[in-house]
C-alpha positions in Angstrom: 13.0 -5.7 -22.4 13.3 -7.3 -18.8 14.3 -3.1 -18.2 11.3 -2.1 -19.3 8.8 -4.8 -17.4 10.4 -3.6 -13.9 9.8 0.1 -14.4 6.4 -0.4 -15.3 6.0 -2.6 -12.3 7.7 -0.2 -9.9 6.1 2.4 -11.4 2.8 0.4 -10.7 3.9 -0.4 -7.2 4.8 3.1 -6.3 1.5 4.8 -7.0 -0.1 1.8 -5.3 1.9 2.7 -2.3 0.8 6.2 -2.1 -2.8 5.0 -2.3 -2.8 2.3 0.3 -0.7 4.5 2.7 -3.4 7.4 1.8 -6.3 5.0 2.8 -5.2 4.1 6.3 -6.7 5.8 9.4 -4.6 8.1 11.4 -5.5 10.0 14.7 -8.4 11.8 12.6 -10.0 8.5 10.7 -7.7 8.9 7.1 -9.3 8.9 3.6 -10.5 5.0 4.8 -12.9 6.5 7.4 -14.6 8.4 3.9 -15.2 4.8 2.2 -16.4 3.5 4.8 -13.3 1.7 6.8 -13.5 4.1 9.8 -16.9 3.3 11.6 -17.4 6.4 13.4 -17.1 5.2 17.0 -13.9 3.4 16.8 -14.6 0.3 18.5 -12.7 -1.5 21.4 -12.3 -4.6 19.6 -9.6 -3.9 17.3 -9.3 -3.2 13.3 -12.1 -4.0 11.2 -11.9 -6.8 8.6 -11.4 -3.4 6.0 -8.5 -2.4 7.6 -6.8 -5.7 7.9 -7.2 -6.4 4.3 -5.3 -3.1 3.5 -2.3 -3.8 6.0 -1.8 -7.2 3.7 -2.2 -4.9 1.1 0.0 -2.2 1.6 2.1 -4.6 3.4 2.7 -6.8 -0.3 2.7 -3.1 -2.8 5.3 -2.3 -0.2 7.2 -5.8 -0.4 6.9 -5.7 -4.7 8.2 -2.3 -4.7 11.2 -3.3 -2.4 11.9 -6.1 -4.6 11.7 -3.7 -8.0 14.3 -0.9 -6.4 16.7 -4.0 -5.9 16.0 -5.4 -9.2 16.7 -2.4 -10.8 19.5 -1.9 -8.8 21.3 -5.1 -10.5 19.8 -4.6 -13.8 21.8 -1.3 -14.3 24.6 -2.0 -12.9 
């Protein structure tokens, strides 16, 4: 049972992960710039409010997905 929960989250987590990382702006504005995270004429005063929120985003998927791998880890061992 407790097998089967943490699969399905990592599983959860892991597709998350691709998404966020997908959605960040790289040198050429990312997928974000299409949704409307990239404002066209990248201004000098740092990320937009958008882009912050995905960091803590990404940054937590990332943290949950590191914390399934080692929980799986110990379960099947």
């Amino acid at each position: 049972m407790l097998l089967n929960v943490v699969v399905g989250l990592h599983i959860i987590a892991s597709s998350l992960l691709i998404v966020f990382i997908l959605l960040h702006a790289g040198r050429g504005g990312g997928l974000s710039e299409m949704f409307g995270g990239g404002g066209g004429g990248g201004s000098l005063s740092g990320s937009t409010v958008m882009e912050k929120n995905l960091d803590r985003l990404t940054i937590a998927t990332a943290l949950l997905f590191t914390f399934t791998t080692f929980s799986l880890i110990f379960i099947m061992d």
